[in-house]
Backbone as a printed PyTorch tensor [residue, N CA C, xyz], in Angstrom:
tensor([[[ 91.8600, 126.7570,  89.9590],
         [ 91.0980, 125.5760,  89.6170],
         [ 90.7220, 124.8320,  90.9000]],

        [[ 89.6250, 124.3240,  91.0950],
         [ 89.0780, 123.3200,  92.0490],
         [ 89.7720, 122.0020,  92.1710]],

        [[ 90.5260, 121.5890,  92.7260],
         [ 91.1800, 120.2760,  92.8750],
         [ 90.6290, 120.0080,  94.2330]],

        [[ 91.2910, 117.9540,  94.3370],
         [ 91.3390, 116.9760,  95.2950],
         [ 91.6520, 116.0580,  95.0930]],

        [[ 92.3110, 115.4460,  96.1360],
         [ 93.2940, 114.2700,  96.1020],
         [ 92.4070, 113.3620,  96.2340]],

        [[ 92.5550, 111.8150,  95.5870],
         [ 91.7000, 111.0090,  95.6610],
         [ 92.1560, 109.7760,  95.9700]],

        [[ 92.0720, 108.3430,  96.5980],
         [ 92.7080, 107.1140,  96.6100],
         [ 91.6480, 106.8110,  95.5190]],

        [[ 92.1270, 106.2920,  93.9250],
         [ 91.4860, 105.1420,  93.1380],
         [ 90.8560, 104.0720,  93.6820]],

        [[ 90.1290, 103.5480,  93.2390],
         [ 89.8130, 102.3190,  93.3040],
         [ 89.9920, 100.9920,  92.2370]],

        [[ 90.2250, 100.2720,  92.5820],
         [ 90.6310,  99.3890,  91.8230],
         [ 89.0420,  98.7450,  90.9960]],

        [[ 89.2940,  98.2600,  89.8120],
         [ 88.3480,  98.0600,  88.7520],
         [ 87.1730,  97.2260,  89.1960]],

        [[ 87.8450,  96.1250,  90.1500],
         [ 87.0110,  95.4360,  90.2430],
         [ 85.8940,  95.8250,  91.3180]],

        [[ 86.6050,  96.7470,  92.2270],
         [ 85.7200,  97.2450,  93.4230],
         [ 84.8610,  98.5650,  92.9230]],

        [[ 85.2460,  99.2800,  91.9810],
         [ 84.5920, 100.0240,  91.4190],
         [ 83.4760,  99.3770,  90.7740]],

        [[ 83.4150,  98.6090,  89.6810],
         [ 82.4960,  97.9460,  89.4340],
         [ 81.5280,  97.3730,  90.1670]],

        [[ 81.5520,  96.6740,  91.5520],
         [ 81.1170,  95.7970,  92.3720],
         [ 79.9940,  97.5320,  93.1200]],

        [[ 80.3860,  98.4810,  93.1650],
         [ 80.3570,  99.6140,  93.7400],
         [ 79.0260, 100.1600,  92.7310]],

        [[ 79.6070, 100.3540,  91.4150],
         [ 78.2850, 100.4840,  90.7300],
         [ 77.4120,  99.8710,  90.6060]],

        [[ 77.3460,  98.5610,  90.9260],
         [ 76.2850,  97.3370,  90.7640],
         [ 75.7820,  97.8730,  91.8710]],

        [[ 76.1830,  98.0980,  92.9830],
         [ 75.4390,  98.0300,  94.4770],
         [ 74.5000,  99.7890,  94.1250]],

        [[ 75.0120, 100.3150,  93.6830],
         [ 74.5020, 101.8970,  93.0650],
         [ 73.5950, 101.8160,  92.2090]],

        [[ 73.3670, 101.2970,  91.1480],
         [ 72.0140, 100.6990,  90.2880],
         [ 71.4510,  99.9310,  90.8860]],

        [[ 72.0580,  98.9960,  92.2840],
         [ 70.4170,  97.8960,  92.3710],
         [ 69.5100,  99.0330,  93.4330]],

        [[ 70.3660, 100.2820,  94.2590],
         [ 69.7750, 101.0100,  94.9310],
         [ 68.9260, 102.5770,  93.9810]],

        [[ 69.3580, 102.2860,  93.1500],
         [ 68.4250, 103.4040,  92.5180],
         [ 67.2480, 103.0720,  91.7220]],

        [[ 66.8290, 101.7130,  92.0760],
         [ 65.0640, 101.2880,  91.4720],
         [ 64.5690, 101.8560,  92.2840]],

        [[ 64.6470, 102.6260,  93.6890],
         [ 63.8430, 103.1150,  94.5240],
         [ 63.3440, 104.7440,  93.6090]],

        [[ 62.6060, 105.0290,  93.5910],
         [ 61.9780, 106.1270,  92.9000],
         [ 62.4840, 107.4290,  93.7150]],

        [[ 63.7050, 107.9040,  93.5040],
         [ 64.3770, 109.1330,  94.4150],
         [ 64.7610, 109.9610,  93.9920]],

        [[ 63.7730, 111.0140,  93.7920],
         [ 63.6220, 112.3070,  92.8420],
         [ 64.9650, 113.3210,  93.4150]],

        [[ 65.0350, 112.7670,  94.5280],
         [ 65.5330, 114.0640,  95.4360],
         [ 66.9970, 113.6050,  95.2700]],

        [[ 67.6960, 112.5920,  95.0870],
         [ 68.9720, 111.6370,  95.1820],
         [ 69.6940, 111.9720,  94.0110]],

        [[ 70.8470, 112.1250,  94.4440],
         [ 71.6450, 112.6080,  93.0080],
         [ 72.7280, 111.6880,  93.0940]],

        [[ 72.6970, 110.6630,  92.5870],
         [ 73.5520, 109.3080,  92.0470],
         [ 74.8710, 109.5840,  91.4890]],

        [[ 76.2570, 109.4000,  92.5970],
         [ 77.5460, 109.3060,  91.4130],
         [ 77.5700, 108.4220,  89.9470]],

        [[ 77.9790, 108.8850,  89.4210],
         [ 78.3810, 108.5250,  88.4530],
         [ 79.2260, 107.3680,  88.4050]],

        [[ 79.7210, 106.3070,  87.7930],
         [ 80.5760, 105.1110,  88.4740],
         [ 82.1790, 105.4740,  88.0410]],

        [[ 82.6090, 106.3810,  87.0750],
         [ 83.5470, 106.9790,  86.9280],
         [ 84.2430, 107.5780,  87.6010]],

        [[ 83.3830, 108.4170,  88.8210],
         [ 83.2910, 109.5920,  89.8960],
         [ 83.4960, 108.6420,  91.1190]],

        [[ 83.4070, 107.4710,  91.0590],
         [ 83.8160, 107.0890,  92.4580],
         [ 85.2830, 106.7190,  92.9220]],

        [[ 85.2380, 107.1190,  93.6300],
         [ 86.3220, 107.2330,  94.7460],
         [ 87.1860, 107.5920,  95.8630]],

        [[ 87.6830, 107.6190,  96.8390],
         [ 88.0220, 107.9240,  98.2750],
         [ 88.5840, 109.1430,  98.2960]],

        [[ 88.0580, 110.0180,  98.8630],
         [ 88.6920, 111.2790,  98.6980],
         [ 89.1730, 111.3050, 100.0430]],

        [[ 90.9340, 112.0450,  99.4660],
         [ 91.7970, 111.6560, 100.6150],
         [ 92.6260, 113.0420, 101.1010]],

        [[ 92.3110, 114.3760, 100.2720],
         [ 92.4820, 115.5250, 100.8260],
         [ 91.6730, 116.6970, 100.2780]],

        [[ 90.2760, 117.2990, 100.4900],
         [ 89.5850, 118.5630,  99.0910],
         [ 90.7750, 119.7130,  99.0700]],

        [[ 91.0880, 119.9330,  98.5040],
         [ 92.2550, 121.0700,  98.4420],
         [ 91.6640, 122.4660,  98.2340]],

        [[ 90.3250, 122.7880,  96.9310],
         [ 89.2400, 124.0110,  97.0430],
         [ 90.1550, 124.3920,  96.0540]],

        [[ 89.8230, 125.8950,  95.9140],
         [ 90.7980, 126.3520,  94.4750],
         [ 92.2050, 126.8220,  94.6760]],

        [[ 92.9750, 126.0240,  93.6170],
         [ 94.4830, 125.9910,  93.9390],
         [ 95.0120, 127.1800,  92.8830]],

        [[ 96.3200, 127.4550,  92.6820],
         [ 96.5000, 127.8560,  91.7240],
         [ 97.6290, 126.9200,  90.5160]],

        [[ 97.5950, 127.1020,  89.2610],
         [ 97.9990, 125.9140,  88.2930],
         [ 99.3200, 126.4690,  88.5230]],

        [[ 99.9830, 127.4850,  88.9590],
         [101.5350, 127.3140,  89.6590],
         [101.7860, 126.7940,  90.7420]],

        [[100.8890, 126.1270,  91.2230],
         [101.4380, 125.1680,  92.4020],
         [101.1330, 124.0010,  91.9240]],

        [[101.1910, 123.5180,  90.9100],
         [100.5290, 122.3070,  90.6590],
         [102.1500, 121.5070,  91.0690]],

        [[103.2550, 121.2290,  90.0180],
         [104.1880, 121.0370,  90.3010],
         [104.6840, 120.9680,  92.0030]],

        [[104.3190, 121.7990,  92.5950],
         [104.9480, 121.4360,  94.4760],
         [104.0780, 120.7670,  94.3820]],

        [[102.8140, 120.7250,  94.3300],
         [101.7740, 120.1110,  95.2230],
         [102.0740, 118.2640,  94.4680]],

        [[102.0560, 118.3700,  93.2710],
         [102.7640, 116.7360,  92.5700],
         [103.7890, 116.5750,  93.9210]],

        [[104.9370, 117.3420,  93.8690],
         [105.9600, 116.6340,  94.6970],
         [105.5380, 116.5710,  95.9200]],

        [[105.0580, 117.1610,  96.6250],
         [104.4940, 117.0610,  98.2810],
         [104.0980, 115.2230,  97.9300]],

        [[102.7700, 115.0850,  97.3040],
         [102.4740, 113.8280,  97.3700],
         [103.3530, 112.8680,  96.7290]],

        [[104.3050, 112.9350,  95.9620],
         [105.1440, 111.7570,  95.8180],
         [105.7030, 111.4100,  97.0080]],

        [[106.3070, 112.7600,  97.4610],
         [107.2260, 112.3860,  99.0740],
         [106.7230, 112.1400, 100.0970]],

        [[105.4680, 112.1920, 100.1290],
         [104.5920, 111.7730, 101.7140],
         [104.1360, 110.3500, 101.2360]],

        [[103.8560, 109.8650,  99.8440],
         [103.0270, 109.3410,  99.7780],
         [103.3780, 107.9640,  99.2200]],

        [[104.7150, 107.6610,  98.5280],
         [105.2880, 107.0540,  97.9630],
         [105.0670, 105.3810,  98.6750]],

        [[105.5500, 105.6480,  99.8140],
         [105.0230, 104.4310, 100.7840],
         [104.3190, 103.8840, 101.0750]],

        [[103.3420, 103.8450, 100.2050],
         [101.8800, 103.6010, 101.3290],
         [101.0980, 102.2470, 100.0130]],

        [[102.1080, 101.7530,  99.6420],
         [101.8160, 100.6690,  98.7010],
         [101.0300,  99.4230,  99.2970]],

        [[101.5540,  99.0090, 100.8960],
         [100.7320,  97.9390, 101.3190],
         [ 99.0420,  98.2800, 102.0740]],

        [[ 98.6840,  99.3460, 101.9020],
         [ 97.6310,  99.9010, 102.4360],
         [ 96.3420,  99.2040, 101.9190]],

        [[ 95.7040,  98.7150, 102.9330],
         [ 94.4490,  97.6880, 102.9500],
         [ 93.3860,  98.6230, 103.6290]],

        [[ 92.4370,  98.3860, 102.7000],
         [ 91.0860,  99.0700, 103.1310],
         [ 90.1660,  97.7980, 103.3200]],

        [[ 89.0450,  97.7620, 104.0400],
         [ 88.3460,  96.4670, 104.6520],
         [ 86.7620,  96.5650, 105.7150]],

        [[ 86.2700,  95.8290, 105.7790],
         [ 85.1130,  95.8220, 106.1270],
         [ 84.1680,  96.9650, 105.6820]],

        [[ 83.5110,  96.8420, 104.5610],
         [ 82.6260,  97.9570, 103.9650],
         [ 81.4520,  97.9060, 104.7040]],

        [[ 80.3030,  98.8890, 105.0930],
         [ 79.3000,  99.0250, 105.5410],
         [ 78.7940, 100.2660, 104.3780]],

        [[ 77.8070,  99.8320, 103.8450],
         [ 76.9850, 101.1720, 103.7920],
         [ 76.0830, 102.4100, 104.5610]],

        [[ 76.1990, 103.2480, 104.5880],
         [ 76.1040, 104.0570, 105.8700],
         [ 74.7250, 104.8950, 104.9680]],

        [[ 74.3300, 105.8400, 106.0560],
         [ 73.0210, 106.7660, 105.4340],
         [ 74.2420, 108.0300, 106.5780]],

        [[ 74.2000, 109.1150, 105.7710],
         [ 75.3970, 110.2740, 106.9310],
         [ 74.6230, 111.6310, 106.5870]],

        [[ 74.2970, 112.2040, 107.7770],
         [ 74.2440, 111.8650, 108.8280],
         [ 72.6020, 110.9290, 109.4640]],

        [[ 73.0710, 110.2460, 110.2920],
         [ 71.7960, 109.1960, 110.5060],
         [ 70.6520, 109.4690, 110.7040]],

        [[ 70.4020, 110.5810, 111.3990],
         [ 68.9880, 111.5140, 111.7920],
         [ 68.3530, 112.3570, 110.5000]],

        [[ 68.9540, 112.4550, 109.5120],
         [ 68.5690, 113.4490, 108.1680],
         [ 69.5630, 113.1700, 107.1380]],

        [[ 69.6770, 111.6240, 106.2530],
         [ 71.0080, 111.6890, 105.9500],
         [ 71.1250, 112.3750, 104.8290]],

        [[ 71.8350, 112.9230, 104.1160],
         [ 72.5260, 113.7590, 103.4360],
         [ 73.2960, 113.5390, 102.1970]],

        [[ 74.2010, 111.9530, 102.9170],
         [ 74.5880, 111.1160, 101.7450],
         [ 74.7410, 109.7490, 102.2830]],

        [[ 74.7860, 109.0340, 101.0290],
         [ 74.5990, 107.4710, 100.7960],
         [ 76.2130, 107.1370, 100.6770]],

        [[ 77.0530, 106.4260, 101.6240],
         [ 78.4070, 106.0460, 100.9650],
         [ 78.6640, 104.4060, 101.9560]],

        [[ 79.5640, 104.1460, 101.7450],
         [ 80.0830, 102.9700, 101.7460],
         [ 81.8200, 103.5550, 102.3160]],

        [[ 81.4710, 103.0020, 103.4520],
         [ 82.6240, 102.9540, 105.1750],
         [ 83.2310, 101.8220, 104.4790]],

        [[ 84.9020, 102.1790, 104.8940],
         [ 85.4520, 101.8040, 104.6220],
         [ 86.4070, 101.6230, 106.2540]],

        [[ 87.5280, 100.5030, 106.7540],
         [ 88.2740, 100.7530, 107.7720],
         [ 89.6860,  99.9220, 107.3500]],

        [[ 90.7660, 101.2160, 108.2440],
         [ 92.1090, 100.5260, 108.2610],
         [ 92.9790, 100.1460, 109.1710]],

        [[ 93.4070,  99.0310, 109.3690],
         [ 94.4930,  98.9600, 110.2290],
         [ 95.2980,  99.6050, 110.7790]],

        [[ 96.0250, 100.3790, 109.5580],
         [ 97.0700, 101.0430, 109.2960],
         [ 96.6520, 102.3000, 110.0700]],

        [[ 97.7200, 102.9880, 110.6370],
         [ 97.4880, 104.6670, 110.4760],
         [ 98.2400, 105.1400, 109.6670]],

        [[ 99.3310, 104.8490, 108.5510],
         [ 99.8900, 105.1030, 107.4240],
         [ 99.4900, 105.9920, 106.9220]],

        [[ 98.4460, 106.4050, 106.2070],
         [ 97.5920, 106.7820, 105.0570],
         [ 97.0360, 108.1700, 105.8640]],

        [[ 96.9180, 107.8280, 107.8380],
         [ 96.5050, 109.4980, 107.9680],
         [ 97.5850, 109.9010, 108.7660]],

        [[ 99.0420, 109.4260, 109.1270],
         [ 99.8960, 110.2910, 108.8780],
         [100.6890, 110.9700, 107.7550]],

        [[100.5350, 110.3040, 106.6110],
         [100.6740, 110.8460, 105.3090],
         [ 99.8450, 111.7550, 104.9950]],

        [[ 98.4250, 111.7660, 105.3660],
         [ 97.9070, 112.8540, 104.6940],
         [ 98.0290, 113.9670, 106.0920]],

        [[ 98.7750, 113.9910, 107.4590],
         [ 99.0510, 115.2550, 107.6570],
         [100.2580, 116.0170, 107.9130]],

        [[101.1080, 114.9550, 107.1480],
         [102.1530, 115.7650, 106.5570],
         [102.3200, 116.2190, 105.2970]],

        [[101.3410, 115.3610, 103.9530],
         [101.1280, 116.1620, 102.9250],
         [100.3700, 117.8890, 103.4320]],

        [[ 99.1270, 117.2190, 104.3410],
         [ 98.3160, 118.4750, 104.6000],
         [ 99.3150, 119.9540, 105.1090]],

        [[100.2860, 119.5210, 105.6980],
         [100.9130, 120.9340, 106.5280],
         [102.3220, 121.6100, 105.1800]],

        [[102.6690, 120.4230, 104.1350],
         [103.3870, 121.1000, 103.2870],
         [102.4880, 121.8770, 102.0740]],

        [[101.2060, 121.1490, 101.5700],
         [100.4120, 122.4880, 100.9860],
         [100.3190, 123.4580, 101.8890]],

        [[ 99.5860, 123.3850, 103.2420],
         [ 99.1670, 124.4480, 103.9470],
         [100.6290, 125.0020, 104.1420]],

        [[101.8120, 125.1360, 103.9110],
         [102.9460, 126.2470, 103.9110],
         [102.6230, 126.5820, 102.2520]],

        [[102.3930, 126.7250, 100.8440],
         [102.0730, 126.9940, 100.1220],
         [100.8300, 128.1500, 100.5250]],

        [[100.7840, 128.0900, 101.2000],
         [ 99.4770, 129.4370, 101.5770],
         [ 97.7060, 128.8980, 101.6820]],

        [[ 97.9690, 127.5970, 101.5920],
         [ 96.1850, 127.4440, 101.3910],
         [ 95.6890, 126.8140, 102.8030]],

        [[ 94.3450, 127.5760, 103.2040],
         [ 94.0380, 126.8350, 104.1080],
         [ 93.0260, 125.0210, 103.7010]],

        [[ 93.3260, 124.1750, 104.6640],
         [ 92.7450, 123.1520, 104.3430],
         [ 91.7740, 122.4180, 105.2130]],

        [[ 91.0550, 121.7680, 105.0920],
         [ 90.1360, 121.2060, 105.8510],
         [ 90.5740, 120.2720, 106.9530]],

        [[ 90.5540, 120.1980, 108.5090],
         [ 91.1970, 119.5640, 109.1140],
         [ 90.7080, 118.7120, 109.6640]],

        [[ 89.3330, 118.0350, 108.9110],
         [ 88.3100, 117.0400, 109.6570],
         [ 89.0960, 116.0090, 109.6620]],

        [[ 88.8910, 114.7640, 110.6610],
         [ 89.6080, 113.6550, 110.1470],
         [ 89.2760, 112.5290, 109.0010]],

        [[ 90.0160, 112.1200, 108.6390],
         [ 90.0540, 111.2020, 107.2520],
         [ 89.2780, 110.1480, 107.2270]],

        [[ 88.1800, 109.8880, 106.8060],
         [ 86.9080, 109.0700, 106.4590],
         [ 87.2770, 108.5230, 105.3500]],

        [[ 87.7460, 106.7090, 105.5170],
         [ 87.5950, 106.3810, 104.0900],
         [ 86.3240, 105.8300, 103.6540]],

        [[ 86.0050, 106.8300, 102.9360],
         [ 84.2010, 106.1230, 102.5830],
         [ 84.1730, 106.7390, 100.6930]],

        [[ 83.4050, 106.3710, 100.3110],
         [ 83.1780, 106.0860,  98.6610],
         [ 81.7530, 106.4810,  98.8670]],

        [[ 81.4450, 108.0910,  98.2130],
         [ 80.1360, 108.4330,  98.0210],
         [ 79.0570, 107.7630,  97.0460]],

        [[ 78.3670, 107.2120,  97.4190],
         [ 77.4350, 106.5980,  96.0750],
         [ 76.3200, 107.2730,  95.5690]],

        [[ 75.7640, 108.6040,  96.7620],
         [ 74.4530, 109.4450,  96.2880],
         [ 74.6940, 110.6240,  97.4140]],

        [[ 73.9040, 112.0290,  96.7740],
         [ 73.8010, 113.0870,  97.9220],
         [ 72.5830, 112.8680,  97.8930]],

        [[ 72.0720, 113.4090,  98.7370],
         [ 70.4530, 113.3650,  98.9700],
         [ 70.1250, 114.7810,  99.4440]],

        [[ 69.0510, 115.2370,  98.7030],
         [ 68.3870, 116.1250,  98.7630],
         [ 67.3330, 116.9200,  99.4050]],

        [[ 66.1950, 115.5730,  99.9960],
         [ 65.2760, 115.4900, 100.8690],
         [ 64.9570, 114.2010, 101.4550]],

        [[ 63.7520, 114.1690, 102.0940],
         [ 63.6680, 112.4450, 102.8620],
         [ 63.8220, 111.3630, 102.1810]],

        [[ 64.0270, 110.0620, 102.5570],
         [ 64.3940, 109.4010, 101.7830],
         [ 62.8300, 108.3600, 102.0220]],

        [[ 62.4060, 107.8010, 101.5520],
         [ 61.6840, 106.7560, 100.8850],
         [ 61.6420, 105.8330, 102.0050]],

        [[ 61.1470, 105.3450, 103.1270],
         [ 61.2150, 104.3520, 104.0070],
         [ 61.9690, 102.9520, 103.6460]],

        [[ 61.5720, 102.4570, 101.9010],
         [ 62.0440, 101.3440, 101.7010],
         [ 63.6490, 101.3950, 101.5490]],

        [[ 63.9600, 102.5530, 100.9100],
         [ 65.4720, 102.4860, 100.4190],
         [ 66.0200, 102.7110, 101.7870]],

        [[ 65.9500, 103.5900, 102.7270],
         [ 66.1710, 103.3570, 104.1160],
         [ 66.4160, 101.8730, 104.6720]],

        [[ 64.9270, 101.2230, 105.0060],
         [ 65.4700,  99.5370, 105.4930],
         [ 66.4380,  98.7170, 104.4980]],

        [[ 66.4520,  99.2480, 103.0620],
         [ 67.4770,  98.2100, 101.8550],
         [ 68.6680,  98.7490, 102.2980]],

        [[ 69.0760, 100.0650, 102.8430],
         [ 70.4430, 100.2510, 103.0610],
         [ 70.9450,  99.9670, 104.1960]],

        [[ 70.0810,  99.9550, 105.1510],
         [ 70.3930,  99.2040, 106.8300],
         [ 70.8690,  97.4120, 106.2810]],

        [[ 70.0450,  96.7610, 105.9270],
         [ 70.1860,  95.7590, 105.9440],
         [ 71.2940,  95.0610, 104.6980]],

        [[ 71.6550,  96.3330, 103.5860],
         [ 72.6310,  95.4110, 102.5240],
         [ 73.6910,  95.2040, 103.1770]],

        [[ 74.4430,  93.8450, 102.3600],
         [ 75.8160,  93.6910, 102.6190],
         [ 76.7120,  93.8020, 101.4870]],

        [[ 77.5850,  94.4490, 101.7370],
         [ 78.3950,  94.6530, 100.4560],
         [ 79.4810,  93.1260, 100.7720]],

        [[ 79.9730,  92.5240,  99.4180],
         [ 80.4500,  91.4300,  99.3050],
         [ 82.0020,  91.6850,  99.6770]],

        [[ 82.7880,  92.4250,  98.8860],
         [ 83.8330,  92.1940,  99.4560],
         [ 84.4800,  92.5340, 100.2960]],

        [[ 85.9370,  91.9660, 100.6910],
         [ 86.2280,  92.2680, 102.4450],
         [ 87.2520,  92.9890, 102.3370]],

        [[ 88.3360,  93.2630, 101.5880],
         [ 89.3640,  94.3470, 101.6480],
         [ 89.5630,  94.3000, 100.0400]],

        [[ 90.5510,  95.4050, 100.0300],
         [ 91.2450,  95.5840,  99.1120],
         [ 92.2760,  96.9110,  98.8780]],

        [[ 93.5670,  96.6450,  98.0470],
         [ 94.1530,  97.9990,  98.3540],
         [ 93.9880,  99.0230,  97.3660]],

        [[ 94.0130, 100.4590,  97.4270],
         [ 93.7050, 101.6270,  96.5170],
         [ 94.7310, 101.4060,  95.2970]],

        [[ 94.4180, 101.4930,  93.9060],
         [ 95.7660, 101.4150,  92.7880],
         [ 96.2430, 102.9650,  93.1380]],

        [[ 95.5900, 103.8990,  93.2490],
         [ 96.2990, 105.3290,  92.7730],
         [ 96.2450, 106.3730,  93.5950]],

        [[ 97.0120, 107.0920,  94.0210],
         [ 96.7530, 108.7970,  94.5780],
         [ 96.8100, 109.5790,  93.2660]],

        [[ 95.5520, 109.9490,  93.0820],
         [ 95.4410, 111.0700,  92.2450],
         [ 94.7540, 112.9110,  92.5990]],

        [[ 95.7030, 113.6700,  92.1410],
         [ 95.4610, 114.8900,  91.9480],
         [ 94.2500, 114.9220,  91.0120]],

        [[ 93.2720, 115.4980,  91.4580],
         [ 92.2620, 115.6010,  90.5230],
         [ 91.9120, 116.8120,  90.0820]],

        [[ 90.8650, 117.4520,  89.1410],
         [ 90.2230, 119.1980,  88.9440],
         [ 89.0060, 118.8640,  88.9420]],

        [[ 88.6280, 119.2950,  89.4950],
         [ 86.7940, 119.1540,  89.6050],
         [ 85.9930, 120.3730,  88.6380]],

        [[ 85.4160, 119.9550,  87.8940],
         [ 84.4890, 121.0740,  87.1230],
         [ 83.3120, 120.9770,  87.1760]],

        [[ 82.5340, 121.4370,  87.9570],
         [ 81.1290, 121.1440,  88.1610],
         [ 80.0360, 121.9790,  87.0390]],

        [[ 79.3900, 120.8800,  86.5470],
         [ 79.0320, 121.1900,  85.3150],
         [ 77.4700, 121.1590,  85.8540]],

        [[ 76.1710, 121.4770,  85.2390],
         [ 74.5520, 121.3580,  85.8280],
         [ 74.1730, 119.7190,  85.7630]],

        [[ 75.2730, 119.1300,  85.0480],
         [ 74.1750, 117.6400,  85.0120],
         [ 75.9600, 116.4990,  85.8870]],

        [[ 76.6820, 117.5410,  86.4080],
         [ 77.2270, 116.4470,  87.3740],
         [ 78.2320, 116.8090,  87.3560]],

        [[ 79.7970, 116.4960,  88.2300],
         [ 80.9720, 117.0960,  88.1040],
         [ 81.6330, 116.1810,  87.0630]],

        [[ 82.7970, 116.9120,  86.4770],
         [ 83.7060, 116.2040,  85.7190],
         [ 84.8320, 115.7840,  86.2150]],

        [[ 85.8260, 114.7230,  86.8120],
         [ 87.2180, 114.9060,  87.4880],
         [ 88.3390, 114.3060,  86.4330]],

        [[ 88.5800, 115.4440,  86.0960],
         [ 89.9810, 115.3830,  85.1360],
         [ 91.3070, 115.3820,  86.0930]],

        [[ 91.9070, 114.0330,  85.8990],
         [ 93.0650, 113.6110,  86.3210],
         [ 94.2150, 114.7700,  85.8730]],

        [[ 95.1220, 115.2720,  86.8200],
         [ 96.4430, 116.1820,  86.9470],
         [ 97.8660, 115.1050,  86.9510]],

        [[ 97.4840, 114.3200,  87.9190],
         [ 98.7740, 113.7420,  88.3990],
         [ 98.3070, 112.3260,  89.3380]],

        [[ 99.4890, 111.6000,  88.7160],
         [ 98.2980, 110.2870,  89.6430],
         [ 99.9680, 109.3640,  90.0350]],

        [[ 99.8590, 108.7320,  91.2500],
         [101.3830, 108.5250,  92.0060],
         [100.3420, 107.0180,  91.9670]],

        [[100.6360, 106.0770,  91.4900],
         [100.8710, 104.3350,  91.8070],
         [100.9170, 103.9070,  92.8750]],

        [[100.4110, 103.2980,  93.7470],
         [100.7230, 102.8560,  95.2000],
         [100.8980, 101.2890,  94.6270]]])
């Protein structure tokens, strides 16, 4: 199965997240493929296809790396266009104080990767996808995303969740496995 670990977002920032996602999709963007507001949230390890007998280690890996990380503040949002020369996707930068959250995820990362899987070793971007993009973008939605400001100034993640991704033709589905409380 396709899994990935995700930091939740809390209701109210999710919401605030979809508002900013509908006032940017009056732009006429054939090519833009819009999350879903369900679908948002910080992805904090892609894992690729696991097998459902590791589900159980892989639960405990993240309780034990991850258990701690309750005071973790995310803060100053920017909306970004990535990459800037041809962007690709629409998300919303996120920054932390802390390095908590990416030494946890590379000691979760090295106890899956003894489970046999290889994993992605880019470093940890907390950003919240709001659109992929397909082809050029529209000049106007360009200057509306340089210039928005997103309103709020921090806040902390409610959940680490194990997720399954099922990518379906009209969008993915992420069915929750296992979800640890921060």
């Amino acid at each position: 199965m396709r899994a990935f670990i995700a930091l939740e977002l809390p209701s109210p920032i999710r919401k605030q997240l979809a508002t900013v996602s509908q006032q940017l999709q009056q732009y006429d963007q054939r090519f833009v493929n819009w999350v879903e507001p369900q679908n948002l949230h910080i992805t904090f390890q892609f894992l690729g296809d696991i097998s459902a007998s590791h589900l159980p280690d892989i639960e405990q890996i993240i309780t034990e790396n991850c258990a701690d990380l309750n005071t973790l503040q995310l803060s100053l949002p920017v909306l970004q266009l990535v990459p800037a020369a041809k962007p690709r996707v629409l998300w919303v930068n996120y920054q932390s104080k802390s390095n908590d959250l990416i030494k946890a995820q590379h000691r979760m990362n090295d106890a899956i990767a003894s489970l046999g899987y290889k994993l992605d070793r880019k470093p940890l971007v907390f950003h919240v996808t709001l659109a992929r993009i397909k082809a050029a973008l529209q000049p106007a939605l360009i200057d509306t995303v340089m210039k928005y400001k997103i309103n709020h100034t921090s806040f902390s993640p409610d959940k680490l969740t194990l997720f399954k991704s099922i990518l379906k033709p009209q969008g993915p589905i992420y069915q929750p496995l296992f979800s640890l409380t921060l």
